[in-house]
N, C-alpha and C positions, 0 to 999 in steps of 0.2 A: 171792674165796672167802669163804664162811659160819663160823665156828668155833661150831658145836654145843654142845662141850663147854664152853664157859670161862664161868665164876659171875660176877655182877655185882659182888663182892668176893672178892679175891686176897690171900694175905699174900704173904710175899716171895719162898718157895721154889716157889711155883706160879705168880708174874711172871719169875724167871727162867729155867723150865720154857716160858716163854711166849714170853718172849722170843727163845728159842733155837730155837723152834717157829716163830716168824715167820722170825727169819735163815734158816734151812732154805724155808720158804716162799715166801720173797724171790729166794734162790738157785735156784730149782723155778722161776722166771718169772714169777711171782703176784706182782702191781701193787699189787692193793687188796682191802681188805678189805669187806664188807658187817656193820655190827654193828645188832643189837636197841638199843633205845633205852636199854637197863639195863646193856649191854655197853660204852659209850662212853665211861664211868667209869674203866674197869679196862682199857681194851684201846689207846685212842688214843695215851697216849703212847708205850708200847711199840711200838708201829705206827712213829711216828714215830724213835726210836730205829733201828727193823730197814728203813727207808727203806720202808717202805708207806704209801699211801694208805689212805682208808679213806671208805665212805657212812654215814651214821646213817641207817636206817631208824624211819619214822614212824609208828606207827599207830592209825588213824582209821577209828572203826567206818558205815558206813553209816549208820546211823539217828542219827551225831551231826553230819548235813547238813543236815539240813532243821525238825531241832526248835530254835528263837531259842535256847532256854536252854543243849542241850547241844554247839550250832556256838559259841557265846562261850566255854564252859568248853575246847572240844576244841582254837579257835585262842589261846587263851591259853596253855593247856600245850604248844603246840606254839611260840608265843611266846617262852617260859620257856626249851624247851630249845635252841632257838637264839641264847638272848643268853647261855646258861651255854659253848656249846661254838665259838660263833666266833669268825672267827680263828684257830683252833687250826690248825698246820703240817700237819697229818696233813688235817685233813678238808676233802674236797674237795666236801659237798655231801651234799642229804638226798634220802631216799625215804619217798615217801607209799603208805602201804598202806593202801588202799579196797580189801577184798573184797565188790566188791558184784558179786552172779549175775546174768545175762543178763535172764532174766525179770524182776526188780526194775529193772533201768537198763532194761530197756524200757517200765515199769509210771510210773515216774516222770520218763523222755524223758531223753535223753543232753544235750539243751541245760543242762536244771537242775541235773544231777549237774556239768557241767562246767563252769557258772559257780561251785557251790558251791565243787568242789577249786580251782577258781582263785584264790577269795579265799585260801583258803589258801596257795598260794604264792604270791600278792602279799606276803602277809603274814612268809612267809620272806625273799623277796627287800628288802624293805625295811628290816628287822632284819641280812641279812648278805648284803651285795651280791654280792660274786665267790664266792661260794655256788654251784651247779648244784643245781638242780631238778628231779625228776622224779617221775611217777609210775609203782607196779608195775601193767603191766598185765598180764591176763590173755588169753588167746586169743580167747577168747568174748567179751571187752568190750574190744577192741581200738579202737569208736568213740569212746572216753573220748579219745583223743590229742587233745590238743589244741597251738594254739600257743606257750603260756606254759610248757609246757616247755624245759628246757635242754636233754633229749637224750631218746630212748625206752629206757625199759627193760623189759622183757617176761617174764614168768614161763613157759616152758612145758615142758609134760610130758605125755608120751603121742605124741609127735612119729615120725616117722622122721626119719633124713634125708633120704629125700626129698620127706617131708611139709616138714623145718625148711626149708627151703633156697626152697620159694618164699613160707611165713612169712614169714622175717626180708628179701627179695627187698620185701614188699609193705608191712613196714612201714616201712624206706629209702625207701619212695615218699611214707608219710604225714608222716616223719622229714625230710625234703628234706636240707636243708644242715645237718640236727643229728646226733651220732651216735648207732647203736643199738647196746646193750648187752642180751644175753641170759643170763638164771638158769637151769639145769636144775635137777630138784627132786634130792631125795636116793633118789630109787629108779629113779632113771637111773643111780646108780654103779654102776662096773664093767663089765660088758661092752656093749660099745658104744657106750660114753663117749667113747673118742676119736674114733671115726665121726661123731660128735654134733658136735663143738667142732671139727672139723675142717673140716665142712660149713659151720658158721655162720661160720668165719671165712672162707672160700672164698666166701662171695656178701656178705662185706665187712662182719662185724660188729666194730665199735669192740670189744668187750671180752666176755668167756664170767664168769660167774660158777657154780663148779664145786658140784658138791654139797658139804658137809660130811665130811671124814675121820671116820672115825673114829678114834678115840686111841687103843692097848691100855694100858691098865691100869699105871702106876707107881708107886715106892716115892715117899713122900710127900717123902723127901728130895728135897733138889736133886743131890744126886750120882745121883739116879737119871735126869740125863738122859740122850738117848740121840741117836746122828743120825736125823735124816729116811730113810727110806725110800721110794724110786723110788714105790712105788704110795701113799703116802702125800701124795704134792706132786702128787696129782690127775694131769688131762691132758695139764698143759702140760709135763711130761718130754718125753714121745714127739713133742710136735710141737717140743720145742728151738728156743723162741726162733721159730721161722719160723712167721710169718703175714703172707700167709693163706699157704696150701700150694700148693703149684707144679701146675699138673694136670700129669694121667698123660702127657701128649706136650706138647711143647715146641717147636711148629714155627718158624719163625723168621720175627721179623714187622720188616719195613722202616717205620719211622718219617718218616714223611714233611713237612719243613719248608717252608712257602712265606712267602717273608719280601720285605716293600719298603718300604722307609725304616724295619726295624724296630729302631733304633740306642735306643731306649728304654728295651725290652723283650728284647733279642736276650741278653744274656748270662744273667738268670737262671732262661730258657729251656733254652740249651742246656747249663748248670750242671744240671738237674734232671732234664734226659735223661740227664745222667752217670750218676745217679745212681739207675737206674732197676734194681730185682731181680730182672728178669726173665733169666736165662741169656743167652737165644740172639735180640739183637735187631742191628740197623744204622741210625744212621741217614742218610738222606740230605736236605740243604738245597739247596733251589732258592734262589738272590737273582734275584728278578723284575727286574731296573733300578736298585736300589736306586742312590741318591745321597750316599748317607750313610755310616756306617761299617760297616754292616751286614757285608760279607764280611768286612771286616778282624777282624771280630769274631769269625765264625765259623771262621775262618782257626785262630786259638786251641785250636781242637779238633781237633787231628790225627786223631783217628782217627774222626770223622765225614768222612762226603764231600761236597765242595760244589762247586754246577752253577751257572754264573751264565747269563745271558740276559738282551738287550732287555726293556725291559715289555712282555708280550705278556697280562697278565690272570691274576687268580688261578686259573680253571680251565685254561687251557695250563700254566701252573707245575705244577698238581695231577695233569696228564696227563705231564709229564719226569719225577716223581718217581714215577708210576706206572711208566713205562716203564724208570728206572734202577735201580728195587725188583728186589731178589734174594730176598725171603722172598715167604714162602705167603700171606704175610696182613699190606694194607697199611695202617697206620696212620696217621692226618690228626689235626694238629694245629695251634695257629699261634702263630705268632713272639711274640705276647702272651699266652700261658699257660705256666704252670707247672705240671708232671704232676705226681702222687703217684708217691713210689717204686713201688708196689705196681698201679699202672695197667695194665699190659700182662697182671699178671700175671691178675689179676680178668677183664679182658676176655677175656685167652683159656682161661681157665676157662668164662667166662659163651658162648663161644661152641661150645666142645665139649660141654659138656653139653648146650644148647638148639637144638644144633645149625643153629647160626644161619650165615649167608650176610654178614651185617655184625650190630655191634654198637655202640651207645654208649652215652655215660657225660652225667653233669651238669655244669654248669659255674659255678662260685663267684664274685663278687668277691674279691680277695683285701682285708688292710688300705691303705688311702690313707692318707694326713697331713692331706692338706687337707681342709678343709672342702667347697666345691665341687669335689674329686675325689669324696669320698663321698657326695657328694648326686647329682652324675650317675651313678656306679656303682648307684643305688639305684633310678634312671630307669626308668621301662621301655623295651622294645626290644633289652631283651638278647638273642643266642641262646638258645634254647629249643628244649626236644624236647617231640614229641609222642608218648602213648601212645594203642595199643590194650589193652593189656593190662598188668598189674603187669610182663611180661619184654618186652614186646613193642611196637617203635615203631613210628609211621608216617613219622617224620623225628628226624632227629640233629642234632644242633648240629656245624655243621661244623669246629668247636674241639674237636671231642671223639669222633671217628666212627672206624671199623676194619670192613675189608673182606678179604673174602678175593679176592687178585688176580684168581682165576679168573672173579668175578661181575662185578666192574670189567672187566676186558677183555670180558666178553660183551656186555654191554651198551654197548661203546663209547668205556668212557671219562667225562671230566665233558666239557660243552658249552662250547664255548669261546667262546658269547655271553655267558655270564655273568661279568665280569671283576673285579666285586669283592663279591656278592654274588648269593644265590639258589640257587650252583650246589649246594649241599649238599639244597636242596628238591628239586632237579631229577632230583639222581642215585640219590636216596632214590624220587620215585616212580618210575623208570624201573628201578629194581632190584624194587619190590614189583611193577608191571604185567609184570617177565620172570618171573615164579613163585620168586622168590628170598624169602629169612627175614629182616627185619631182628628182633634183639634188641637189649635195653638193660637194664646192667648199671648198679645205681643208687652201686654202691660205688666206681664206676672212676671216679674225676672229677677233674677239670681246674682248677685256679687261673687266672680270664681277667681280665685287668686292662681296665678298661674304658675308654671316652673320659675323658680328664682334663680336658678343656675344655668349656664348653657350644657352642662352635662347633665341634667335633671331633664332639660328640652328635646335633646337627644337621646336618652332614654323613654319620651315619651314618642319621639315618632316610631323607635322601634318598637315598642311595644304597641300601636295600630298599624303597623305592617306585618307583625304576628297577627293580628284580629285580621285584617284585609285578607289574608293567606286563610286562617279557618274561615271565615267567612266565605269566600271562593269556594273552599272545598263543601260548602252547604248550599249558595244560591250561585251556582256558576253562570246561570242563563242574566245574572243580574251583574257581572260585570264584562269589559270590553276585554281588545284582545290585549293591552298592555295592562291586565290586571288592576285595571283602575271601576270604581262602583260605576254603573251607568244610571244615576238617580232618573229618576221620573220627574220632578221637581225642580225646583232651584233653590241654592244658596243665596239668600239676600246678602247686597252687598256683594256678592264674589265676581261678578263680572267687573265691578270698577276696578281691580286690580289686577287685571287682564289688559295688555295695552291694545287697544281698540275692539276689544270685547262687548262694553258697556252699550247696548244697545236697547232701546227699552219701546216697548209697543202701545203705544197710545189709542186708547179711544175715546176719539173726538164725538163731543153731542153737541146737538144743534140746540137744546134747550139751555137757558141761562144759568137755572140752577139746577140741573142735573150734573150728578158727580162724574168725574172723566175716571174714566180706569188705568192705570198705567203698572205695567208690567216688564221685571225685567227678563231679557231672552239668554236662554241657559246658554253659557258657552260651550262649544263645542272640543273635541279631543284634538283638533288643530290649534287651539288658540292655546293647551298648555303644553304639546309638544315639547316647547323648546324649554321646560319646567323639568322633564321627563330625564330618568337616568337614560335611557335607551338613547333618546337623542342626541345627547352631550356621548356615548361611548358611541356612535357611530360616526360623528364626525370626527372626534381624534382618532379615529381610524384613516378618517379620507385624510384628513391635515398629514398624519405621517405619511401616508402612501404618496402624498405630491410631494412632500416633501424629499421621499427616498426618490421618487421619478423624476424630479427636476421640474416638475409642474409650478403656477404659479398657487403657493400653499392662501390664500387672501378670499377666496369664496368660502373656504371650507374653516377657516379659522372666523369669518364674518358669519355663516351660521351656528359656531360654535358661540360666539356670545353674544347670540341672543336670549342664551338663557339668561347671560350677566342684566343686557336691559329689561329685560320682564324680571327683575328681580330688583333692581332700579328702580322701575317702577310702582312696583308695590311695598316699597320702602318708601317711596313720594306719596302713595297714598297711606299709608298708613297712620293708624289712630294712636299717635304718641302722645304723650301730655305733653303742657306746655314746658316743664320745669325740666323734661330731657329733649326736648326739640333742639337738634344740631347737626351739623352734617356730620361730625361724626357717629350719631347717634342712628341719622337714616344711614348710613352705609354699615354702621356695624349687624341693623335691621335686614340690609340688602343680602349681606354674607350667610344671614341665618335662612332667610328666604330663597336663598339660592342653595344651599347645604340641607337644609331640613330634608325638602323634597328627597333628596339623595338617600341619603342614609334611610327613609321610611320604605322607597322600592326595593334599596339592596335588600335591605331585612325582608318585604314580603316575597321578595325571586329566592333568596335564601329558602325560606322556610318552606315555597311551594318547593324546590328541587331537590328537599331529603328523598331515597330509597323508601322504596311502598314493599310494604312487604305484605301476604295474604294472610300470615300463620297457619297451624292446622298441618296435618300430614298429607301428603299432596302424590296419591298414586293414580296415574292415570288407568283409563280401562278400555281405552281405543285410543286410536290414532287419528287426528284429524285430517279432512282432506285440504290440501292444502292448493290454491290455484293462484299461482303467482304472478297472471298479468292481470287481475285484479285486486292481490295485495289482500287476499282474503281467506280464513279457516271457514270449515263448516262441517259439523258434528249435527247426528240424528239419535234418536232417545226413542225409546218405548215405553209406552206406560198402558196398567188396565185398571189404573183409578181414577181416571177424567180429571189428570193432573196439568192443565193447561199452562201455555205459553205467558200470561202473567202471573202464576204461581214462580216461574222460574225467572223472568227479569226482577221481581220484588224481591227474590233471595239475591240475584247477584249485585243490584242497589245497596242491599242493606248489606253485602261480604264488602264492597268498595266503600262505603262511608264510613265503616268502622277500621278499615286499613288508611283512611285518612284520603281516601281518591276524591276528586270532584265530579258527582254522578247528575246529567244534566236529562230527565227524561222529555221525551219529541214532544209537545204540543198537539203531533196532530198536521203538521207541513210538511214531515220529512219523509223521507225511505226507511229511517231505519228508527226501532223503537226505544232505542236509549243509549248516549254517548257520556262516555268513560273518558277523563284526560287526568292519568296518571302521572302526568309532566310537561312540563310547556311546551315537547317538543310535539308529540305523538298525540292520537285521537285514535279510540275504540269505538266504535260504532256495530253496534247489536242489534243485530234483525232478525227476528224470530218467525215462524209460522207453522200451522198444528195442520195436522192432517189427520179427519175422522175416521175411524174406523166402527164395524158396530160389535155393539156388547159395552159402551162407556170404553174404548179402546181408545185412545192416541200414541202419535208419533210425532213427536217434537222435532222440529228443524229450526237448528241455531247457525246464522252467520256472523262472523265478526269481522269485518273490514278493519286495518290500519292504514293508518291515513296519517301523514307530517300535520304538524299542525300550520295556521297561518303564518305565525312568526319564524317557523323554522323555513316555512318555503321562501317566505321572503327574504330571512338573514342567506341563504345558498344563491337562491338567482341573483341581487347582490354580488356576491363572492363572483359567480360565474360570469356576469356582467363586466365586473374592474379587473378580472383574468383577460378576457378577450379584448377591454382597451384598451391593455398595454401590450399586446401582442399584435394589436393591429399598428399602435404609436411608435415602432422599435424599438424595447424596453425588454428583450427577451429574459433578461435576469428576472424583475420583477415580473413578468409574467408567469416563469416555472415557480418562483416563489409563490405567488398566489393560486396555481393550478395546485402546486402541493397541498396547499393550505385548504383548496376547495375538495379537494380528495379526501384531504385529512374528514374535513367536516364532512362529507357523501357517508364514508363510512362510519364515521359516531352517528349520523342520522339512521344509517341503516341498523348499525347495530341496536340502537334504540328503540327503531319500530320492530327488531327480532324481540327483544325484550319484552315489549308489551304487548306481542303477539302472544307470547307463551305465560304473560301475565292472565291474558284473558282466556289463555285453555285450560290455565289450572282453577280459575275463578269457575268455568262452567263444568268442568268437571267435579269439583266439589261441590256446586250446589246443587249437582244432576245426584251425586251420591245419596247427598242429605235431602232428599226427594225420593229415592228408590227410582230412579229411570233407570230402565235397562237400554245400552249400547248399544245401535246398530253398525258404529263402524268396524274395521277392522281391528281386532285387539292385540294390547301391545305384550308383551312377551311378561310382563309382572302378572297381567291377567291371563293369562293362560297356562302359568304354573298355577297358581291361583286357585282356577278353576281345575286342574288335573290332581289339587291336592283336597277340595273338596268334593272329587265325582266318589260314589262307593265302590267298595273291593271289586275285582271281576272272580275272583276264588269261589268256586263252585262248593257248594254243601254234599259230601256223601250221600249217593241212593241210597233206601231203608232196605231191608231182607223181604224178602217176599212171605215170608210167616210173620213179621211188622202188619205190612200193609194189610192182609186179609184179618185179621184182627181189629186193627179201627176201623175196615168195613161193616163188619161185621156188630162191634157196636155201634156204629154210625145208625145201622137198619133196625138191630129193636131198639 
C-alpha cells in the first residue's frame, strides 16, 4: 500500500499516529509498504516496528539515460541512496520509475532503454546484494521487462477485470520463475476495487499494491488517534486473508501420483499434497514396482489411497489412477515435485473461466546443496510447455498437467507404449486433434527436483530420445527432417538461450493505457544447427578431409565450435543459484549443454534405425511389375465385394504401425495416398486407384514408388561434391579415396531402397490376402503349384451298363 499523506518529517505525535496507522494496516493484511524516496526517512522504522515490509521507490527521469553527464549524476544519487538505507530490516528492495511513453521507447528502441535501466540495477545490486529489484512498468511499455529483474511490478489503470486478468496472465509469461506484483492507481478506489484485486490474485499475482487511503482529518494531538476502519485497510478486508480466491464452483479433482523407486523424493511430495487449499480434492498413488521404500512411505498418509502394481510403465500407472479417480477433473503430477498450496486452486480457476478441457502450470527447480546437483538442475532437457497463446498450450509438462476425466476417457486414455517418457506429448496432441482446449495457467506451478547425478541426466536424455523415436513413428508429419519436434508454439524462454535468436514482436498502441503485446518469435532449425549431432559429425569430417588434403583445416574446425559457443552461451544465461554461481560452475553447465544434446539424438537415430520386420507368413501370389526409371512396383487386385482402395491403405497403415514403421497419410497435396519411412534413408510412397466395374465389381491398382529420403540425397551429393573437388585440386589419392567411399555409399543406398521395395510388396500382398483380393498379375511359381494342387482330379468316372441306365429311366417316368 501507498501512504499519500505522511510528510518527509514527522515529529512525535504524528509518528505515533503513524505507527498505530501501520499496526491497523498490518492487522487489515497489508505486508508492505511502497514509500517515495523522501518517505524512507520517516516511515521505515516504523514500518519495522508495526512488522511491514516496505519498497523505496526510485525516480529516474527519462532523458537522465542517455545524456553521459545526467546518467552519472542520476546513478550516483541512486548510489547514495542505497548505501544510506541497506541493510535496513524493513526494506526489502527498490523500484525504479522511468516514465518513459510508448512513442519515446520506440523513438529511441527498447534494446537502449534496457541496457541503460540495467546499468542501473547492476548498480543497486552491487551496493546491496539481497536487495530485490525492479522496475514500474507501465501497460504500454511492458517491452521494458527484462531479465535483471528480481520480480515484475506493473502500474495499471483503466483495466477491467477482465481486461486485468489476461494482463497480469501475459506478463507471468514474460516473469517466468520471478513473481508479479501489481499497483492500481488511486482513481480505481472504491468501487470495484475489490473485483480488481480479486481478479489479479485469481490468475496468480504475488502481491496487489492498493491505492492510497485517504485519512479524515485529526486533532494534532496524539490522543486524537483513532482505530482503522474496515474501508480504510483498503481490499484486503473483504478478501480476508484468502488468496487467491476459490472460484464460483469447486468440482472435485482426483490427484494423481505415479511413483517407482521414488524413496528420494516421495515424502516431501506427499507432505505438500497435505497441504494443499483447495476444499474438495483426493489423492490417489499408484507405486509402479517400486523396490524401494516408496509404499511404506506413502503408507504414512492414511487418508490418501495407494494402488500398487508390477512395473507395467508410467502410462499404464497413469491409466489406474485415471480409472481409480472419483473427481470431474484429473490431476497429474509426479513423485519428484512439490506443489504450491494454492495449485489446484489457480488451475481450476484457470480452467472455468477459459473454459479449457485440460490445463497446466510451469515447473521450477527447487534449492540443491550441491554443486553438481545445481549445475545439472540448470541443464537443459527439462520438462517444458509449449504455448500458443499467453492462456493457451500446445503441450504440458507432464509434472504439471489437469484434465477433465471426460476428455481423458474420450480419447482413450495415455498409450501405454510410452513407459517412461513422451506420454504427456502424446496425450496432449491426441486431446487437441479430438477438438478439445488445452489452457495454461502460468501462476499454478510445480517445484521438480531434477537429476542429482550427471549419469541420472544422461539417462534422462536417452530416455526422451527413445520417446522422440516412438513418437516419430506416430506423428511423423509433426517432426522435421533431422527428427527434431516441429512445435506449432514456442518454448518461453528458449529463444534467449540461442545466441541471437531472442527476437521478440512488439505491439505498439497508440493509447496510454492499452496493454502492449510482446511475443517471443520461435526459433528457427538454423539457429540450433550447430546444437545438432549431424552438425558437429559433418564437420569433423570436412576438418579430417583438409586436414588429409593439405587444406587450410581453420574454417571447418571454426564451424565446428560453434556448437562449443552456443553452449557458452547458454551456460551465461542460465538460471543457477547464487550459492553455485562460478566460472567453473557455468562451464561445467556448458559441457552438459553441449553433451546432453548429443547423447538424446544418438539415442533417437539409434532407436529409429533398428530392422522392421512385418511378421506373419509372407507367400506372395504374383509378381509385381516392376519399372525402373521411375523407381516404382505396381500390383492390381480383383474383388466382387466393393472392397475399395481405403479399405486397403487402412490395412497397410495399421500392418506398418504395429511393425514400428512411421506411417504419414497425404492431407490432400500430394500425388500419392500415403507415405511409409521405414528408415531414415528410404521413403514408400503409395498411390492407389479402383477401377469400376458393374455388379459391386472392382479392380484395385496399387503403386509404390521408392524414393531416398532428404537426408540421404543430401549426405551423397555431399560425398559426390568433395570427390570432384579434389579431383579437380590435384589430390588424385584423396579423390579415389572418396569416389570409393561414394560408391561404397550408392550401393547401401541402393540396397536399401531394394529393401524397402520388397518391404512394401510383402506388406500389400498380405493385406490383399487378409482382404480376399484376387491377383491380376502374373503369378509366381508358389502360386501356381498352389493352385494345380487345389484344381480337382481330371480321372473320369466309369460309364454305367445300358440295363443301368434304362432302369433309372424307367423309374424316373412313373
Amino acid at each position: 500500500m501507498r501512504l499519500a499523506d505522511v510528510q518527509p518529517a514527522l515529529d512525535l505525535s504524528q509518528k505515533l499516529v503513524l505507527r498505530h496507522r501501520l499496526e491497523g494496516l498490518h492487522e487489515a493484511h497489508t505486508t508492505a509498504l511502497v514509500l517515495r524516496e523522501e518517505q524512507a526517512g520517516s516511515v521505515l522504522d516504523l514500518a519495522t516496528y508495526s512488522g511491514l515490509h516496505a519498497l523505496v521507490e526510485l525516480a529516474v527521469e527519462p532523458e537522465d539515460l542517455f545524456d553521459p553527464a545526467r546518467a552519472r549524476a542520476a546513478i550516483a544519487r541512486v548510489a547514495h541512496t542505497v548505501n544510506i538505507w541497506r541493510n535496513h530490516p524493513s526494506l526489502i528492495g527498490y523500484l525504479i520509475d522511468c516514465p518513459i511513453v510508448p512513442d519515446q521507447l520506440r523513438l529511441l528502441g527498447v534494446e537502449r532503454v534496457q541496457r541503460a535501466l540495467g546499468r542501473i540495477i547492476r548498480e543497486i545490486h552491487l551496493r546491496d546484494r539481497r536487495a530485490l529489484v525492479a522496475l514500474k512498468h507501465r501497460p504500454a511499455a511492458v517491452a521494458l521487462a527484462m531479465g535483471a529483474e528480481d520480480f515484475l511490478y506493473a502500474a495499471v489503470g483503466g483495466l477491467t477485470p477482465l481486461e486485468l486478468a489476461p494482463f497480469v496472465v501475459a506478463l507471468h509469461n514474460l516473469a517466468m520463475a520471478r513473481p508479479v506484483v501489481i499497483e492500481f492507481p488511486q482513481a480505481l478506489a472504491g468501487a470495484g476495487q475489490d473485483e480488481l484485486v480479486a481478479s489479479a490474485f485469481g490468475v496468480g499475482a504475488a502481491g496487489v499494491v492498493a491505492p492510497p487511503v485517504a485519512r479524515p482529518a485529526v486533532p494534532a494531538s496524539w490522543l486524537g488517534m483513532r482505530p482503522m476502519r474496515a474501508e480504510e485497510a483498503g481490499p484486503f478486508v473483504s478478501l480476508n486473508g484468502t488468496c487467491p480466491p476459490r472460484p464460483p464452483r469447486t468440482p472435485m479433482v482426483s490427484v494423481v501420483i505415479c511413483a517407482y523407486n521414488a524413496e528420494r523424493t516421495m515424502l516431501p511430495c506427499l507432505e505438500s499434497l497435505r497441504r494443499l487449499k483447495y476444499p474438495n480434492y483426493e489423492v490417489v498413488i499408484v507405486d509402479d514396482g517400486s523396490r524401494d521404500r516408496t509404499a511404506e512411505i506413502a503408507l504414512e498418509f492414511p487418508e490418501f489411497r495407494l494402488i500398487r502394481q508390477p512395473n507395467k510403465g508410467l502410462s499404464v500407472a497413469r491409466n489406474v489412477g485415471l480409472h481409480a479417480a472419483r473427481g470431474e477433473i484429473v490431476a497429474y503430477t509426479d513423485s519428484d515435485c512439490v506443489v504450491d498450496p494454492d495449485w489446484l486452486t489457480l488451475m481450476v480457476r484457470a480452467m472455468a473461466g477459459g473454459g479449457f478441457d485440460g490445463c497446466g502450470g510451469p515447473n521450477y527447480a527447487p534449492h540443491e546443496k550441491g554443486r553438481v546437483e545445481g549445475c545439472v538442475a540448470a541443464a537443459p532437457g527439462a520438462p517444458c510447455h509449449v504455448l500458443v497463446a499467453d492462456d493457451r498450450a500446445e503441450h504440458l509438462a507432464g509434472c504439471n498437467m489437469v484434465f477433465t476425466k471426460a476428455a481423458l476417457v474420450a480419447v482413450g486414455g495415455f498409450d501405454a507404449q510410452f513407459t517412461s517418457a513422451g506420454d504427456d506429448v502424446d496425450i496432449c496432441w491426441r486431446i487437441l486433434d479430438a477438438g478439445f482446449k488445452l489452457g495454461y495457467c502460468p501462476a499454478a506451478f510445480v517445484w521438480h527436483f531434477r537429476r542429482n547425478t550427471v549419469r541420472a541426466y544422461y539417462g534422462q536424455q536417452r530416455g526422451y530420445g527413445r520417446a522422440e523415436a516412438a513418437l516419430y513413428l506416430k506423428y511423423p508429419e509433426r517432426f522435421n527432417a533431422l527428427g527434431q519436434i516441429k512445435w506449432r508454439g514456442t518454448i518461453p524462454g528458449l529463444a534467449a538461450t540461442v545466441p541471437g535468436a531472442l527476437r521478440r514482436r512488439i505491439g505498439w498502441t497508440r493509447a496510454a493505457d492499452a496493454p502492449q503485446t510482446v511475443r517471443d518469435e520461435a526459433p528457427g532449425i538454423l539457429s540450433f544447427l550447430p546444437q545438432t549431432l549431424e552438425w558437429n559429425l559433418a564437420f569433423t569430417a570436412i576438418a579430417i578431409f583438409t586436414w588429409f588434403a593439405g587444406l587450410p583445416t581453420l574454417p571447418a574446425l571454426a564451424m565446428l565450435s560453434l556448437g562449443l559457443l552456443w553452449a557458452l552461451h547458454y551456460a551465461w544465461q542460465a538460471p543457477l543459484e547464487k550459492c553455485h554461481d562460478s566460472l567453473n560452475s557455468r562451464l561445467f553447465v556448458a559441457f552438459l549443454a553441449w553433451s546432453g544434446p548429443m547423447v538424446r539424438t544418438w539415442t533417437r537415430w539409434k532407436t529409429r534405425m533398428r530392422t522392421v520386420g512385418l511378421g506373419g507368413e509372407f507367400e506372395a501370389r504374383q509378381r509385381p511389375s516392376l519399372r525402373w526409371l521411375s523407381r516404382s512396383l505396381h500390383l492390381s487386385y480383383w474383388n466382387e465385394a466393393w472392397t475399395t482402395r481405403e479399405s486397403l491403405l487402412e490395412r497397410l497403415a495399421r500392418r506398418f504401425s504395429r511393425a514400428g514403421v512411421a506411417v504419414a497419410p497425404d492431407a490432400g497435396w500430394n500425388d500419392f495416398d500415403l507415405e511409409v519411412r521405414p528408415d531414415p534413408w528410404t521413403r514408400l510412397r503409395f498411390k492407389t486407384a479402383d477401377e469400376e466395374h458393374e455388379g459391386a465389381r472392382l479392380k484395385n491398382h496399387v503403386a509404390v514408388r521408392v524414393r531416398l529420403s532428404a537426408l540421404c540425397q543430401a549426405g551423397l551429393a555431399s560425398a559426390v561434391t568433395t570427390a570432384v573437388l579434389c579431383a579437380a585440386m590435384g589430390l588424385p589419392v584423396m579423390a579415389a579415396v572418396l569416389v570409393a567411399l561414394t560408391l561404397a555409399s550408392v550401393l547401401c543406398a541402393v540396397s536399401q531402397a531394394v529393401e524397402s521395395g520388397r518391404l512394401a510388396y510383402q506388406a500389400v500382398e498380405q493385406c490383399a490376402q487378409e482382404l480376399n483380393l484376387i491377383p491380376l498379375g502374373k503369378p509366381t511359381r508358389a502360386a501356381r503349384r498352389a493352385a494345380a494342387a487345389a484344381r480337382p482330379s481330371a480321372v473320369r468316372a466309369p460309364i454305367a451298363s445300358s440295363s443301368k441306365l434304362f432302369a433309372d429311366n424307367r423309374t424316373a417316368v412313373e
